[in-house]
Structure formats: C-alpha cells, structure tokens
C-alpha positions as CSV (number, residue, x, y, z in Angstrom):
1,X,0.0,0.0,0.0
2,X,2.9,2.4,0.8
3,X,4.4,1.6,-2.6
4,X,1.0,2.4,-4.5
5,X,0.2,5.3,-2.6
6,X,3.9,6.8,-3.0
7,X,3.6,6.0,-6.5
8,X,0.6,7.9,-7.1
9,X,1.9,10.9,-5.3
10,X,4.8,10.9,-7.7
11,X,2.3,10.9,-10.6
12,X,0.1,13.6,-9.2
13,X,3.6,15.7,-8.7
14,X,4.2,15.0,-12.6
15,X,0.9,16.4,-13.4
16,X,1.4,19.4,-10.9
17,X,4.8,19.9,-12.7
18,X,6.8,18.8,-9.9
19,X,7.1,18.5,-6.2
20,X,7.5,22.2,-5.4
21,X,4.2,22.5,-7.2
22,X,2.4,19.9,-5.2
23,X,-0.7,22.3,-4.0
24,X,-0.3,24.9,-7.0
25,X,-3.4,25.6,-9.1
26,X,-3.8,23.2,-12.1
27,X,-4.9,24.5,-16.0
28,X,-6.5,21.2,-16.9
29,X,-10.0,20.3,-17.8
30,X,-12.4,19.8,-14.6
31,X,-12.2,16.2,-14.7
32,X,-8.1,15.9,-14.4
33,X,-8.1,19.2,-12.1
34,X,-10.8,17.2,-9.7
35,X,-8.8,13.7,-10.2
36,X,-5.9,15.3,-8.9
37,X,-7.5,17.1,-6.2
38,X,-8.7,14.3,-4.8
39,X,-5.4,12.5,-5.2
40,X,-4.0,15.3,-3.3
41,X,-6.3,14.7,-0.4
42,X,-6.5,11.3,-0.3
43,X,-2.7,10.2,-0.6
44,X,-2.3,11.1,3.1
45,X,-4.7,7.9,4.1
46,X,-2.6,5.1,2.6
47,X,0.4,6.7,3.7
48,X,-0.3,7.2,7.2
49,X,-1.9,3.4,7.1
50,X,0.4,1.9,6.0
51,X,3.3,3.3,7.9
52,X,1.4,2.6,11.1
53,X,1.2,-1.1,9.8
54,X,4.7,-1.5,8.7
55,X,5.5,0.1,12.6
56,X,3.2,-2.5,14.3
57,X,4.6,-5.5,12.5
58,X,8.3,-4.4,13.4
59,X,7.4,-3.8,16.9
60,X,5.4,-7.2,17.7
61,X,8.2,-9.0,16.2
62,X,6.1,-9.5,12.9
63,X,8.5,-8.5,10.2
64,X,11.8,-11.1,9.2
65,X,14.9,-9.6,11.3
66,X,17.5,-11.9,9.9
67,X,18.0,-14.3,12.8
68,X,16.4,-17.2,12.3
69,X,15.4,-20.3,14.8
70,X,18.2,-22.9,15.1
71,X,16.9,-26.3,13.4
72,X,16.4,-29.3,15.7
73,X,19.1,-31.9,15.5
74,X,17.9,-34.8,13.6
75,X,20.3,-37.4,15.9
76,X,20.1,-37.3,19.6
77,X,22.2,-39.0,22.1
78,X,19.6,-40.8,24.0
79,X,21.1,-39.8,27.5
80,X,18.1,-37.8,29.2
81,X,17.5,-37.2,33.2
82,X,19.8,-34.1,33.2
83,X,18.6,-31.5,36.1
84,X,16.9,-28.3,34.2
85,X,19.5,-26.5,37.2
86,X,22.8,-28.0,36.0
87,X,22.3,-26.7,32.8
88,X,24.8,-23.7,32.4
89,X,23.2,-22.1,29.2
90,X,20.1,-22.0,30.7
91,X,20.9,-20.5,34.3
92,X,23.1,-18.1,32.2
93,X,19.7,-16.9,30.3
94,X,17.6,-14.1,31.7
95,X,13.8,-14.7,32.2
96,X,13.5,-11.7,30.0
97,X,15.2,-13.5,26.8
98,X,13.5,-16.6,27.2
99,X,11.1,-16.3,24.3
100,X,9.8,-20.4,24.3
101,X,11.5,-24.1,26.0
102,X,11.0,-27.4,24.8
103,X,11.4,-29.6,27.4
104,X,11.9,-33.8,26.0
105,X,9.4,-36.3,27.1
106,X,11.3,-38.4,29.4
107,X,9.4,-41.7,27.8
108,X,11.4,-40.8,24.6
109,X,15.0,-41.2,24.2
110,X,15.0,-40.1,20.7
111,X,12.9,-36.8,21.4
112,X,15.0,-34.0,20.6
C-alpha cells in the first residue's frame, strides 16, 4: 500500500509539474483538475496506514529480522534425566530472553 500510494503521489507531482508545485493551481479540464485534487487529499490515508502497519509489525516482532530459529538436531544421544539446574546455558539466560522451552518427554529417548 505504501508503494501504491507513493507511486501515485509521484504521478500527481508529474501532473502538478513537480514536487515544489504539489498544491499549485492546475490548467486542466475539470475532470483531471478534480482527479488530482482528490489525489492530493487522499494520498495522506494510505500513507499514514500503511506506515502505522509497517510500525506494528516491526514492533510485535512480525517482520523477518535476519536471525532465524536454530533447526532441531535430527540425531540425539539418547542420554536424558539431566537436572533443568545444572544446565549452564540455561541459568546463564535471563527470564526476560527466554522467548519459548522445549522440554523432552522423558518416555522418549529419541525426542530431541
């Protein structure tokens, strides 16, 4: 929506004769002077909608940043009974950063 909205205001700054004449008075029939007065007006919606979306999405986490989850391990070594406590990495790991934990069911060696 940004991209269609941004690419109309560039046409409406063509037919204005360029960006410093954005809100001069057009010499056009009434039918392009009204098309582009409504243009005018109505960029600002899509604009400011779809900025605000493009904001919400980066905040909740919705966009791609790059770092990806790490892939389970397709092998496991079948040893399981370790203390959640013991473990360094996770004692090392704030509360704060813990974003999910899979714990393995102690019936399955293989679980991962």
């Amino acid at each position: 929506m940004l991209v269609l909205a941004l690419s109309g205001a560039a046409l409406v700054a063509r037919r204005a004769g360029g960006w410093r004449r954005w809100f001069a008075r057009l010499r056009c029939p009434l039918a392009g002077r009204l098309h582009v007065e409504v243009a005018r007006v109505s960029v600002a919606g899509p604009v400011l909608s779809s900025a605000t979306a493009l904001w919400t999405a980066s905040t909740f986490d919705l966009l791609p940043d790059g770092a990806g989850t790490p892939a389970f391990p397709v092998e496991v070594s079948g040893r399981s009974g370790m203390d959640l406590g013991a473990m360094a990495a996770l004692r090392e790991l704030p509360v704060s950063a813990l974003r999910s934990l899979s714990l393995v069911d102690p019936n399955d060696p293989t679980d991962a």
